[in-house]
Backbone as CSV, one residue per row, in Angstrom:
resi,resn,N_x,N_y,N_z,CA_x,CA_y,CA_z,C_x,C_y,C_z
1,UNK,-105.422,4.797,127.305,-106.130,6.072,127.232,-105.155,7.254,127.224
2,UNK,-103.952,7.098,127.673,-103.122,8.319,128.070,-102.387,8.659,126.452
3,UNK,-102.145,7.260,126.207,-102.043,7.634,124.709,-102.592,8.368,123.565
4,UNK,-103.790,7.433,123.936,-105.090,8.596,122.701,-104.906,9.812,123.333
5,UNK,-104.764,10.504,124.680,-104.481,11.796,124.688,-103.525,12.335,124.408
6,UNK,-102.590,11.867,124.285,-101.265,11.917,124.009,-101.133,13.012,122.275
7,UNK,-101.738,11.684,121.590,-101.703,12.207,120.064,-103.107,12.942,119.328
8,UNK,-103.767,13.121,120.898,-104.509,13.859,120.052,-105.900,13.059,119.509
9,UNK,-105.987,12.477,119.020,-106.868,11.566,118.173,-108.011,12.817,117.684
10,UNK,-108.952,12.943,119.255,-110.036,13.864,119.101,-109.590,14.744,117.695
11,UNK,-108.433,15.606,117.761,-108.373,16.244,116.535,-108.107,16.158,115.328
12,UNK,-108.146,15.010,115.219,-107.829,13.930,113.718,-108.738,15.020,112.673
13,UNK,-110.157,15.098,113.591,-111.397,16.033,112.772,-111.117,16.799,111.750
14,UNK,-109.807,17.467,112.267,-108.936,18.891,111.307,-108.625,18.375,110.025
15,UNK,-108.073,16.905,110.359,-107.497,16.718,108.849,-108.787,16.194,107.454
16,UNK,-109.593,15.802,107.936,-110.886,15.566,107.017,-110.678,16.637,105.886
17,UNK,-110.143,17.383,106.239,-109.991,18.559,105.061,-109.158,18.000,103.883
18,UNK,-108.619,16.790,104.337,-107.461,15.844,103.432,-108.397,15.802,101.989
19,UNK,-109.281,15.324,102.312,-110.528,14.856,101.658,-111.282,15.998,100.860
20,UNK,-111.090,17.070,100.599,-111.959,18.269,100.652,-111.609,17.993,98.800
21,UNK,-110.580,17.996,98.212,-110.494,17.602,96.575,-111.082,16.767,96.187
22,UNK,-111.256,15.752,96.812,-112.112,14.668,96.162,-113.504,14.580,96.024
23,UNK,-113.970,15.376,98.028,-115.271,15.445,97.379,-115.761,16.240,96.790
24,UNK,-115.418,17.576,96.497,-115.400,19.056,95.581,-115.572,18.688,94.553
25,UNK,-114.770,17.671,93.594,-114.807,17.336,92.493,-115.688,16.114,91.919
26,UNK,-116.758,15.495,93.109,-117.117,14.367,92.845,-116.627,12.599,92.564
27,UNK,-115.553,12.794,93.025,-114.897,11.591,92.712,-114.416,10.682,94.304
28,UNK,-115.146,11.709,95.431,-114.648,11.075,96.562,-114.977,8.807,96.338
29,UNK,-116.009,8.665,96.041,-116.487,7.678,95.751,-116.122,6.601,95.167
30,UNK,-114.305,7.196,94.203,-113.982,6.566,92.953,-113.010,5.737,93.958
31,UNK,-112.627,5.028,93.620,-111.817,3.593,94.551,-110.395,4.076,95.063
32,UNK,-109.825,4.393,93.489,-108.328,4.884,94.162,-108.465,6.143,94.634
33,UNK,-109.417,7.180,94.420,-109.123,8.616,94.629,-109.759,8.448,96.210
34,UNK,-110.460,7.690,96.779,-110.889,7.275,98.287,-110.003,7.003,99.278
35,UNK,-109.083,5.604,98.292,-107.890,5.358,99.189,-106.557,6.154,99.074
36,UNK,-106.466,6.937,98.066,-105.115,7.659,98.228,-105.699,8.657,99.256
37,UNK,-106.632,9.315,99.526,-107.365,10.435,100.348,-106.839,9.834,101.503
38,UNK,-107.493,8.769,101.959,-107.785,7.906,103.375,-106.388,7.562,103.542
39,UNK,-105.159,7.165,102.699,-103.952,6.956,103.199,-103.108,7.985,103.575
40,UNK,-103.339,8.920,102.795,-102.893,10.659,103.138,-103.792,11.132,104.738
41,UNK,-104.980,11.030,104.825,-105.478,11.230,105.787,-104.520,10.492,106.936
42,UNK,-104.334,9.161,107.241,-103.524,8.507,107.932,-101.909,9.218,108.743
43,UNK,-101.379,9.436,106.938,-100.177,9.841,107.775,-99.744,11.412,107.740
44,UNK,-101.097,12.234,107.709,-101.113,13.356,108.073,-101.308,13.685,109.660
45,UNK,-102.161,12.606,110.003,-103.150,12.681,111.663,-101.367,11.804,112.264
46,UNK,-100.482,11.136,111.850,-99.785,10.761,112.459,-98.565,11.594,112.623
47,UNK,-98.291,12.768,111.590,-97.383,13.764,111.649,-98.117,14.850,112.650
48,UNK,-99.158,14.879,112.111,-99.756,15.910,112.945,-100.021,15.745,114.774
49,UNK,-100.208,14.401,115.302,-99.778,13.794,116.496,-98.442,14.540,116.897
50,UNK,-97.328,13.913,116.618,-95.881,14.091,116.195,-95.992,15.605,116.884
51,UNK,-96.453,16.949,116.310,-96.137,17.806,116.929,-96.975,18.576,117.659
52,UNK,-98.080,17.718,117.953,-99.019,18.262,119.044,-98.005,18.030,120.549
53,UNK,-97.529,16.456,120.279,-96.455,16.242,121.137,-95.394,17.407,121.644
54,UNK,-94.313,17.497,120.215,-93.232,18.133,120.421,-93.983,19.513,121.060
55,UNK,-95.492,20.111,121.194,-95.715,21.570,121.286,-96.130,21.097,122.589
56,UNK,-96.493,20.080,123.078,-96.869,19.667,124.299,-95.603,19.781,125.384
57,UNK,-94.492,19.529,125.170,-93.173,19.349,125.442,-92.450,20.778,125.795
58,UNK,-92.885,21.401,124.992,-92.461,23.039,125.212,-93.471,23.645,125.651
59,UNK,-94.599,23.014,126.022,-94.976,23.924,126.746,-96.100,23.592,128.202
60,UNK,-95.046,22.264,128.475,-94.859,22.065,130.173,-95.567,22.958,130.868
61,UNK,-94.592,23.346,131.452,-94.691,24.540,132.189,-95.969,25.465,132.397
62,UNK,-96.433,25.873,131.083,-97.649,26.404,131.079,-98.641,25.565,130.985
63,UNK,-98.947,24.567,130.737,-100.101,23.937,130.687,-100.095,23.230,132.418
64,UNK,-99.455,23.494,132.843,-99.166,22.759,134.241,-100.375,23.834,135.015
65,UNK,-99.966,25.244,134.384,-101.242,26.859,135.233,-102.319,26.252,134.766
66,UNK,-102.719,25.542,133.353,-103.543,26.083,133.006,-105.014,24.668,133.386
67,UNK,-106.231,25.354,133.962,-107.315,24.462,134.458,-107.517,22.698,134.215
68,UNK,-107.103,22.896,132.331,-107.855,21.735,131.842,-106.357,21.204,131.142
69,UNK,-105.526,21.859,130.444,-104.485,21.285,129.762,-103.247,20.864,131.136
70,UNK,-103.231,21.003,132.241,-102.733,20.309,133.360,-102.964,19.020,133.524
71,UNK,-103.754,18.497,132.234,-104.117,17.078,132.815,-103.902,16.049,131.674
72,UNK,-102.911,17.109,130.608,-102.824,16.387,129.495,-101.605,15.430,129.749
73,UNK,-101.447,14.207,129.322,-100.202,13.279,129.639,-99.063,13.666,129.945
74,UNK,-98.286,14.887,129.471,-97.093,14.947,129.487,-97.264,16.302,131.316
75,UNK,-97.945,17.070,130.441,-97.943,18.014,131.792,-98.328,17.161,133.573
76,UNK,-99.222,16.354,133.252,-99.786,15.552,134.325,-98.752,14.476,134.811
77,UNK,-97.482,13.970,133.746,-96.403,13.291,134.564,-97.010,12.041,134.071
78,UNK,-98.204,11.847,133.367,-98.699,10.374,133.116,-97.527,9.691,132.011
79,UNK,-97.147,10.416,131.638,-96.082,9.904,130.088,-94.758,10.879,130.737
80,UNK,-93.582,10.629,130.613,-92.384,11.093,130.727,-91.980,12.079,129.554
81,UNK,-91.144,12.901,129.351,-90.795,13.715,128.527,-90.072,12.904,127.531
82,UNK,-88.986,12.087,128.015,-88.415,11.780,127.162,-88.907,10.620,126.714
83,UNK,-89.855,9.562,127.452,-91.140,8.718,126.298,-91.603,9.155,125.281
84,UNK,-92.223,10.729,125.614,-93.044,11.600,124.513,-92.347,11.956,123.168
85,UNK,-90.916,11.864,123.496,-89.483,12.769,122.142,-90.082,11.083,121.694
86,UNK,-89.581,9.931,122.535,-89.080,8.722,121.337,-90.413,8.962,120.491
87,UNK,-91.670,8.751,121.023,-92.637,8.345,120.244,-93.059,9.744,119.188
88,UNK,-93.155,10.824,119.268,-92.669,12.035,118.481,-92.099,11.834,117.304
89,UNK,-90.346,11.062,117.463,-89.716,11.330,117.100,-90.019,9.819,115.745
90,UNK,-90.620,8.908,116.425,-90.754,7.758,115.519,-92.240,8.095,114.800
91,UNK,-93.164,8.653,115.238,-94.375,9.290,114.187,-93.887,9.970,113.444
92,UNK,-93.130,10.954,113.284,-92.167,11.818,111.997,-91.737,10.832,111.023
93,UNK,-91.276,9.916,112.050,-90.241,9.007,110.818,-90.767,7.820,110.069
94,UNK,-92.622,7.626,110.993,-93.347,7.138,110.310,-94.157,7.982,108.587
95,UNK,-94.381,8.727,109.428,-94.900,9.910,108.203,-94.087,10.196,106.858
96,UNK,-93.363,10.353,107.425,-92.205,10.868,106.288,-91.853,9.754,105.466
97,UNK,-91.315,8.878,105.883,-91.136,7.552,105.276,-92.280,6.921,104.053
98,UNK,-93.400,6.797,104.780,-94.442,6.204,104.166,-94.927,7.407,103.531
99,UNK,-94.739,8.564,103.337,-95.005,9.215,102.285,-93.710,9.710,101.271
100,UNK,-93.049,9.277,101.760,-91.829,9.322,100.257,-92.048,8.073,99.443
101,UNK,-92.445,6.623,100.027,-92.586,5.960,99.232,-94.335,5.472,98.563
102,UNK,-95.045,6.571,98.785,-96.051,6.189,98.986,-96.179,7.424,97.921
103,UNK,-96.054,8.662,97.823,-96.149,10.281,96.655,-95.024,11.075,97.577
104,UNK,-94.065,11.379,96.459,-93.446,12.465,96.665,-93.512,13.190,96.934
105,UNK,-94.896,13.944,96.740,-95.253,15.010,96.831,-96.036,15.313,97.691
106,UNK,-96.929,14.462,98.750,-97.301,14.344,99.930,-95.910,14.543,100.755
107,UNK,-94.752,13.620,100.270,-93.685,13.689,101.554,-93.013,15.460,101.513
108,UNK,-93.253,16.084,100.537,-93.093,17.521,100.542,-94.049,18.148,101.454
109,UNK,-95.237,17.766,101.216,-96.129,18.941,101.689,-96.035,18.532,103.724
110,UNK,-96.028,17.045,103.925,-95.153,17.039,105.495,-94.284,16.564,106.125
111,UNK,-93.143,17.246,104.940,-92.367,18.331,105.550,-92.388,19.694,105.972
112,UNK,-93.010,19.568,104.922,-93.767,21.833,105.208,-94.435,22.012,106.329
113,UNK,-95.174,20.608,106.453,-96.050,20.856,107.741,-95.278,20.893,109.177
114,UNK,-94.302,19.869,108.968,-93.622,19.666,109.808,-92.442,20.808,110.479
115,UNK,-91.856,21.383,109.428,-90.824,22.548,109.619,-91.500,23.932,109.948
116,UNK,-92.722,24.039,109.794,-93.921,25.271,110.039,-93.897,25.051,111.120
117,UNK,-94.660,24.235,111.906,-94.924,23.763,113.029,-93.733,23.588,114.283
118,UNK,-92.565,22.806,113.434,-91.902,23.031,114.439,-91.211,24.359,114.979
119,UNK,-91.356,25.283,113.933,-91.104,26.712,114.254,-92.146,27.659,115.155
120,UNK,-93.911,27.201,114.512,-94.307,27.737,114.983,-94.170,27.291,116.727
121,UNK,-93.744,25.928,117.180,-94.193,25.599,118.671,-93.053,26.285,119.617
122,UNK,-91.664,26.257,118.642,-90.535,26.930,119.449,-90.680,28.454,119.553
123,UNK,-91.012,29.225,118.164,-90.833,30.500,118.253,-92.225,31.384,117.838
124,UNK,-92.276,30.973,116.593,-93.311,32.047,116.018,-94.712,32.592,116.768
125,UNK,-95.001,31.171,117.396,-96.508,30.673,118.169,-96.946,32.134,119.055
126,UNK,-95.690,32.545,119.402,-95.434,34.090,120.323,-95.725,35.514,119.712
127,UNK,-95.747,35.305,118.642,-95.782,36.605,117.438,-97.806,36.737,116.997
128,UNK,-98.278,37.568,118.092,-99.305,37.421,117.539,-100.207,37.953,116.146
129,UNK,-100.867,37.428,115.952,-101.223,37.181,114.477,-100.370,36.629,113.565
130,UNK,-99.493,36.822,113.414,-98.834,35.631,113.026,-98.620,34.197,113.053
131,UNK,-98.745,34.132,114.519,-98.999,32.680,115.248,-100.566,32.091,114.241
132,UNK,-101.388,32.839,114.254,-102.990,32.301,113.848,-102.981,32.443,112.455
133,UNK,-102.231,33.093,111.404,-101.864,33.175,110.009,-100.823,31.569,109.822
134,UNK,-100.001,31.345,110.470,-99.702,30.070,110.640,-100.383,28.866,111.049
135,UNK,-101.338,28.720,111.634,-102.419,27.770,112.359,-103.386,27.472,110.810
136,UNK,-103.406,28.741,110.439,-104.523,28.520,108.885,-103.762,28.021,108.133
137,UNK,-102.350,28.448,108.231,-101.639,27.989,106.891,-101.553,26.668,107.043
138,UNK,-101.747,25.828,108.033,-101.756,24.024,108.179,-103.038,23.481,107.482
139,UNK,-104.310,24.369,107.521,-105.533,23.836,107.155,-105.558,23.531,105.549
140,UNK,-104.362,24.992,104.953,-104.067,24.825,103.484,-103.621,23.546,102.864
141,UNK,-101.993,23.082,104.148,-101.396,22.373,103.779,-101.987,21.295,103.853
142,UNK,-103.099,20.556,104.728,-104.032,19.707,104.649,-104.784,19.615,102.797
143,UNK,-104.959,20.447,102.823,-106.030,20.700,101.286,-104.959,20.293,100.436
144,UNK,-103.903,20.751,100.402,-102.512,20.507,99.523,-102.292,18.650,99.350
145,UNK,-102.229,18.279,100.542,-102.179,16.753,100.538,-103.130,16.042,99.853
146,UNK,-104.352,16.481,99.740,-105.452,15.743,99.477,-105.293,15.854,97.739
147,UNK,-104.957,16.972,97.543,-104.238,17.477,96.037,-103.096,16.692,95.782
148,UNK,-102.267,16.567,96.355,-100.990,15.755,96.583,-101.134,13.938,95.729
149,UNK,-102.223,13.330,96.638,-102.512,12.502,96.303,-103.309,11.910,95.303
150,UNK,-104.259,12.590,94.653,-105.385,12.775,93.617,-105.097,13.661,92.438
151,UNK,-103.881,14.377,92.740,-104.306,15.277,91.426,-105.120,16.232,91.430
152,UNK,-106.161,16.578,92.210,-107.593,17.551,92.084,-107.332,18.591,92.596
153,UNK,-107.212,19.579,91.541,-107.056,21.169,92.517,-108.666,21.587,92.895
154,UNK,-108.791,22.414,93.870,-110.292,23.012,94.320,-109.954,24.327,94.142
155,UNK,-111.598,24.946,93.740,-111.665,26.422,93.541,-110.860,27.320,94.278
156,UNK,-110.187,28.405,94.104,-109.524,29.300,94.874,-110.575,29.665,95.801
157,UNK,-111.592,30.038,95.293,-112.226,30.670,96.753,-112.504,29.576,97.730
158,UNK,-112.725,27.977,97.294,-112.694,27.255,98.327,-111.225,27.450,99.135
159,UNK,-110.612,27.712,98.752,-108.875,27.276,99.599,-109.248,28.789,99.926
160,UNK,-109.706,30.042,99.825,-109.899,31.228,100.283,-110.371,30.943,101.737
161,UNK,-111.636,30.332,101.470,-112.678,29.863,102.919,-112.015,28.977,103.957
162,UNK,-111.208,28.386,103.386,-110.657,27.066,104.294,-109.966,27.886,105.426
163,UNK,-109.117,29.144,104.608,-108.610,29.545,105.091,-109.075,30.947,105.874
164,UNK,-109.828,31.881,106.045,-110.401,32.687,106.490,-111.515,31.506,107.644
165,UNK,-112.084,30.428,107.693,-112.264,29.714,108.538,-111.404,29.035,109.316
166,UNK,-110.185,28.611,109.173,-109.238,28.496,110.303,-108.495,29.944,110.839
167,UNK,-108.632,30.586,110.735,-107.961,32.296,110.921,-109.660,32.278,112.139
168,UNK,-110.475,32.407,111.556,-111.868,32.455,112.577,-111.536,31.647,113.679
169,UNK,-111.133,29.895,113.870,-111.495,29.307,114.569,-109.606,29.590,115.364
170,UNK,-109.412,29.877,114.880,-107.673,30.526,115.762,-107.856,31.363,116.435
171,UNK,-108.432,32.409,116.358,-108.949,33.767,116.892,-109.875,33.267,117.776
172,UNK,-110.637,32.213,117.833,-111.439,31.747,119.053,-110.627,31.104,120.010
173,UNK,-110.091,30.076,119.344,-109.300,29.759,119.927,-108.233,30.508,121.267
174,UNK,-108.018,31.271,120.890,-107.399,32.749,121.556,-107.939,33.514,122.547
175,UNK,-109.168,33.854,122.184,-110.445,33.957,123.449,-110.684,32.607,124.100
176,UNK,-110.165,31.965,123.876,-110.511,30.672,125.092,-109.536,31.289,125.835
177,UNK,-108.362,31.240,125.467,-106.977,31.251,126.477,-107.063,32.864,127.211
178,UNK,-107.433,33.635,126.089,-108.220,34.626,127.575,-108.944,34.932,128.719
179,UNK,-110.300,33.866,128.389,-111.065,33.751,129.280,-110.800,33.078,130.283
180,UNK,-109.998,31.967,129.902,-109.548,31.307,131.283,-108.134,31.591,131.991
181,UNK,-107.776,32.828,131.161,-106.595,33.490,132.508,-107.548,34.495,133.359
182,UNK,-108.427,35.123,131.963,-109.158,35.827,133.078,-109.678,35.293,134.549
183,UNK,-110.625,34.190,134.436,-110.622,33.621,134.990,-110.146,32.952,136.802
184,UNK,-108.514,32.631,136.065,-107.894,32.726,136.894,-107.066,33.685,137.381
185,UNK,-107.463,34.982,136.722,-106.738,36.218,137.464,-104.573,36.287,136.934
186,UNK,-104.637,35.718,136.028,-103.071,35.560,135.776,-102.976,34.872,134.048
187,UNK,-101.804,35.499,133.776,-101.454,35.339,132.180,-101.081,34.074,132.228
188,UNK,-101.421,33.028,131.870,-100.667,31.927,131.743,-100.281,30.964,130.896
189,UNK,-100.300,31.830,129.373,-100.000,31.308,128.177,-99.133,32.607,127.278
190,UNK,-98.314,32.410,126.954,-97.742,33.533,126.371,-97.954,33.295,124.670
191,UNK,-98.969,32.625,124.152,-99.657,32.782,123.103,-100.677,34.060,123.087
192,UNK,-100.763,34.307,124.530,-102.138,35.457,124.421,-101.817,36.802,123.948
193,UNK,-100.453,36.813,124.385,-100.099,38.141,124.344,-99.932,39.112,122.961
194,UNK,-100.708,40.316,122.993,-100.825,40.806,122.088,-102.198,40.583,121.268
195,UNK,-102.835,39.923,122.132,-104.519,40.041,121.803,-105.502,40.755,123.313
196,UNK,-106.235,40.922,123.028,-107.129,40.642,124.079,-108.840,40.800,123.921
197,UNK,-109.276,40.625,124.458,-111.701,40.042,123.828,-111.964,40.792,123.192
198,UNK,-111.546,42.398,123.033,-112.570,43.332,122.497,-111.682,43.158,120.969
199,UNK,-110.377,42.939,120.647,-110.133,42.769,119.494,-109.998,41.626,118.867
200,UNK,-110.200,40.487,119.715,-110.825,39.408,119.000,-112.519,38.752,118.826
201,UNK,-112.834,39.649,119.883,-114.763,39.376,119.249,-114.798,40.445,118.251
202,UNK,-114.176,41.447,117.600,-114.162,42.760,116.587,-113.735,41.535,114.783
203,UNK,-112.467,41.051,115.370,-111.912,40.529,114.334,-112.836,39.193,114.157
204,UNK,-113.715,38.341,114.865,-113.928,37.468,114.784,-115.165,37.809,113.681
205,UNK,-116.396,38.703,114.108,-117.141,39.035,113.724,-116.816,39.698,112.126
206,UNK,-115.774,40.416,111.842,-115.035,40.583,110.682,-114.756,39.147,109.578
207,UNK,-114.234,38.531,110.315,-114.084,37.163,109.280,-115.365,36.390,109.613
208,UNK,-116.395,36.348,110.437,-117.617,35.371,109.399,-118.177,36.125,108.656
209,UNK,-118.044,37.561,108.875,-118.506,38.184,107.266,-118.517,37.906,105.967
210,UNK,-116.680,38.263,106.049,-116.209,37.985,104.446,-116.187,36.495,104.941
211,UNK,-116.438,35.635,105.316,-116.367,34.077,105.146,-117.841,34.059,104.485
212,UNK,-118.745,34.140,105.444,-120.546,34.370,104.154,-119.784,34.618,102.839
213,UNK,-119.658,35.953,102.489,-119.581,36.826,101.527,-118.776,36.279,100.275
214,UNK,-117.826,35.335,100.935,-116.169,34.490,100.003,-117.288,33.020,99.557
215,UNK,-118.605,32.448,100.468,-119.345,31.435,100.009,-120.022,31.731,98.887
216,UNK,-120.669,33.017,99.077,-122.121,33.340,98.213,-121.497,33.296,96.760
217,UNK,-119.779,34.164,96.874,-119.597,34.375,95.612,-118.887,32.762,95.016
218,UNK,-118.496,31.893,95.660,-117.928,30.708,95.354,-119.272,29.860,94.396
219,UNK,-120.655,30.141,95.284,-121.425,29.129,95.259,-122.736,29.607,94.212
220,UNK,-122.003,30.818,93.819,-122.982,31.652,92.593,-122.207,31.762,91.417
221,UNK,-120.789,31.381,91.572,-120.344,31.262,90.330,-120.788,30.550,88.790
222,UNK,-120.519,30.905,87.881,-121.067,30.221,86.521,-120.534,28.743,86.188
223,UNK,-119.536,28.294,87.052,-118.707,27.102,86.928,-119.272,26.557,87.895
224,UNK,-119.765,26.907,89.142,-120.437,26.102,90.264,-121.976,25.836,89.827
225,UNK,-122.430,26.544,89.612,-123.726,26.627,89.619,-123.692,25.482,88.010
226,UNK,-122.706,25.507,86.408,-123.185,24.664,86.334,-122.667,23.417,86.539
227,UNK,-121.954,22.796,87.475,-121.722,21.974,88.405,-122.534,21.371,89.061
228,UNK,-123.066,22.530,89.960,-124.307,21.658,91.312,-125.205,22.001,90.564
229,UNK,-126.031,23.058,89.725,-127.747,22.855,89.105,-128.060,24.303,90.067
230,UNK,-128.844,24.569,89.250,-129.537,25.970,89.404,-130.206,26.346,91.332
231,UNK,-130.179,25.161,92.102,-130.908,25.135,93.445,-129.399,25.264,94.179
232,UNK,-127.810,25.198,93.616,-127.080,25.044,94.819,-126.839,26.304,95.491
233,UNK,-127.437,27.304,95.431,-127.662,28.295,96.272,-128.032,28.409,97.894
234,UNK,-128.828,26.992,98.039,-129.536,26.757,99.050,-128.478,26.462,100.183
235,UNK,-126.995,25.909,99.805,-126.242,25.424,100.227,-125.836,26.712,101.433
236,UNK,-126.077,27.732,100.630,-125.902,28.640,101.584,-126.525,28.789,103.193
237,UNK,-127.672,28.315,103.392,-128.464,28.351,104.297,-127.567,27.750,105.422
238,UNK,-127.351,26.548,105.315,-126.521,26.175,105.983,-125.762,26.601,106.824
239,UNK,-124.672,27.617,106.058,-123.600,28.291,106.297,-123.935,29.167,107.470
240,UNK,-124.617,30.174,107.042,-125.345,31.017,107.534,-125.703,30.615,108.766
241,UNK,-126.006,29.313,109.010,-127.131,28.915,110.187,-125.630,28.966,111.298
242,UNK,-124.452,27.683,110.540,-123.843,27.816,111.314,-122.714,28.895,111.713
243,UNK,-122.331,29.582,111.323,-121.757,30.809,111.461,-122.748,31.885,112.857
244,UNK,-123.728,31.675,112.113,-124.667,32.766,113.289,-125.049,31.489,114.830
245,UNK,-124.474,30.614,114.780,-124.909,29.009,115.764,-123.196,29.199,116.905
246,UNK,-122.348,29.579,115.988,-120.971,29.933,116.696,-120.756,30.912,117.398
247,UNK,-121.477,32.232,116.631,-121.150,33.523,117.298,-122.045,33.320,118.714
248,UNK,-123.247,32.286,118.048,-124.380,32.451,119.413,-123.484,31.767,120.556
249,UNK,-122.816,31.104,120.512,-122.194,30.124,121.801,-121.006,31.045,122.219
250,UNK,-120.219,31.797,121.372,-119.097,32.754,121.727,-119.757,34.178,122.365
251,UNK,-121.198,34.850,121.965,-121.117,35.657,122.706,-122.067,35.904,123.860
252,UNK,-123.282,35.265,123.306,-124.455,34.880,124.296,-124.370,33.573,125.159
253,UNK,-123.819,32.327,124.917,-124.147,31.111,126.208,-122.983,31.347,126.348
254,UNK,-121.294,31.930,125.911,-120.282,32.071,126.668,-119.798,30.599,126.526
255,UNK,-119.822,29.810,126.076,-119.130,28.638,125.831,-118.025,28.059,125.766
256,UNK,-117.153,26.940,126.086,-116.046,26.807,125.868,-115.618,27.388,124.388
257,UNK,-114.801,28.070,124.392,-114.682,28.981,123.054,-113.563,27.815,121.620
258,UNK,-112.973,26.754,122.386,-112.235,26.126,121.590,-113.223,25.171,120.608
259,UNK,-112.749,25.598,119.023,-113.807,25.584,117.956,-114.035,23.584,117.915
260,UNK,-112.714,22.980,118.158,-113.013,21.305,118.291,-113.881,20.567,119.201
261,UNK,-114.020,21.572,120.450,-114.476,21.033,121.258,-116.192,21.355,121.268
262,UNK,-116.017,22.609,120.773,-117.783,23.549,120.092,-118.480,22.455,119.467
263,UNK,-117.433,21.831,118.226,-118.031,20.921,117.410,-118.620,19.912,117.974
264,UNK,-117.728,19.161,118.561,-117.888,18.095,118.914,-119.278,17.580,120.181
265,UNK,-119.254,18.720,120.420,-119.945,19.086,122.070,-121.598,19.258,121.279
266,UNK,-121.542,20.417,120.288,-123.024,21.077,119.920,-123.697,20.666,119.068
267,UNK,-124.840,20.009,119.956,-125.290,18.928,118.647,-126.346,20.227,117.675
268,UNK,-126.469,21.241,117.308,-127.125,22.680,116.944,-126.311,22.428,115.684
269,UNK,-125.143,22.402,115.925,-124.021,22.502,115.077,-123.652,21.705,114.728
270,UNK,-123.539,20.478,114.799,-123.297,18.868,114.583,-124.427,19.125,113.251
271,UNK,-125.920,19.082,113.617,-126.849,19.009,112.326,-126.712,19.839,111.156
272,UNK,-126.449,21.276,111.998,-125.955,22.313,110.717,-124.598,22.275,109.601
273,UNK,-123.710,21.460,110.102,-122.643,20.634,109.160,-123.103,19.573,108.484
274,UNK,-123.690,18.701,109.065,-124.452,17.611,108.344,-125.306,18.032,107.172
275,UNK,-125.902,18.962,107.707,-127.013,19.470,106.522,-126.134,20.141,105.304
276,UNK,-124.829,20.799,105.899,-124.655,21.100,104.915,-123.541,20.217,103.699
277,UNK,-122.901,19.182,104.436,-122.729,18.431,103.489,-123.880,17.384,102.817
278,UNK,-124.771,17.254,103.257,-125.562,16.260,103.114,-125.987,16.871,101.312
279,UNK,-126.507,18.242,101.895,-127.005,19.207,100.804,-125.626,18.959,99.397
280,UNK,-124.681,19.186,100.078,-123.382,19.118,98.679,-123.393,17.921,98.356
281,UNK,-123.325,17.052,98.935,-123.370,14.995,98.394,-124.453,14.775,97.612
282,UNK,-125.550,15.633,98.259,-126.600,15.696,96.675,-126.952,16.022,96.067
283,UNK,-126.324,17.287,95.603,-125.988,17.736,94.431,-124.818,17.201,93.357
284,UNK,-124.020,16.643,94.189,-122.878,16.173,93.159,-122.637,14.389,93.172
285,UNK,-123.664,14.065,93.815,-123.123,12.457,93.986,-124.828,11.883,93.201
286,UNK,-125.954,12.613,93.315,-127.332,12.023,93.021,-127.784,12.190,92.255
């Protein structure tokens, strides 16, 4: 068990986005374009382990203050530091490996992921807004892989949304780590600094705007529409439901504000994703 916490697993969720070319384009279904997805998926969630670690490692110390991440393996003493480097250090060299011989061009994109990341955990992570312009830029490089492996580019405004939705769920992210210094009466993440609630419930509310606004025009286009058929408008509903289902838990029930754990936790929101892929699988798969 200390392991699965170790790497994370729970957030494997993030990388599903691996997948986002294939099913955009209808071909999730097709044999090889499934398994190159699903093998990219693999050794993305295993790079991406890799430096949940190395960010786990640097940042000891603080997760030791903090309520709930005090109990993650490395801070809690359950795993040793220097256990955490070997196995770190051999998921990189799994990743990397099996994607040089597996697409070149996957083993490019993590590296990118990898050299981002390891910058952002040592230095950048501190630079705010910047830090969360970097956090989105991984959701890209996810979309990139899935491209990587298939060939399939997706609409700009989809890679627009991907990205103005991880910039949203970073910025929540951020109000978590506020609320629970508040909380405890003391700063105890030096990611916070240079934010604080009233300018991230301002900015948050700002990006599900233009996030609606970046759908309607994606999903009214003359290339989409004739794609999905004159009803994929409806797709919107969805959106809508859940966007206004997030703000409800961030500003009215006050909720754990971290967007993986929202998911995973709200079954409101569990159906309102479902519905809305369910809605896209049948338009383009039926």
């Amino acid at each position: 068990m200390k392991y699965i916490k170790l790497l994370r697993v729970n957030n494997y969720v993030k990388n599903f986005y691996i997948f986002m070319p294939a099913f955009f384009s209808g071909m999730l279904l097709t044999g090889d374009v499934a398994l190159n997805s699903g093998l990219a998926f693999v050794l993305f969630s295993l790079m991406a382990s890799a430096i949940y670690i190395f960010n786990d490692m640097r940042d000891i110390k603080e997760d030791r203050l903090h309520p709930t991440k005090r109990n993650r393996p490395i801070a809690s003493g359950a795993i040793s530091p220097k256990q955490a480097l070997g196995i770190g250090i051999g998921l990189v060299l799994i990743a990397l490996l099996g994607s040089w011989f597996f697409r070149i061009d996957l083993f490019y994109v993590l590296l990118a992921y990898f050299l981002l990341n390891l910058a952002y955990s040592y230095r950048l992570k501190h630079i705010a807004i910047l830090d969360i312009s970097i956090v989105s830029l991984g959701f890209i490089l996810r979309i990139e892989a899935g491209h990587a492996v298939t060939g399939i580019l997706i609409s700009k405004w989809l890679m627009m949304m991907v990205f103005l939705l991880s910039m949203f769920q970073a910025m929540a992210k951020r109000l978590d780590d506020i609320s629970v210094a508040a909380e405890q009466g003391v700063i105890s993440r030096k990611s916070i600094d240079g934010y604080n609630s009233d300018f991230l419930k301002i900015a948050l509310s700002i990006f599900s705007a233009v996030l609606v606004v970046c759908y309607i025009i994606y999903i009214t286009q003359p290339v989409s529409v004739e794609r999905l058929g004159a009803n994929s408008y409806f797709t919107v509903f969805p959106v809508l439901l859940g966007v206004l289902r997030y703000l409800q838990l961030l500003y009215v029930h006050k909720r754990n504000y971290n967007p993986v754990k929202i998911i995973l936790q709200d079954h409101f929101l569990q159906l309102v994703v479902l519905a809305w892929i369910g809605s896209f699988a049948f338009l383009l798969y039926v």
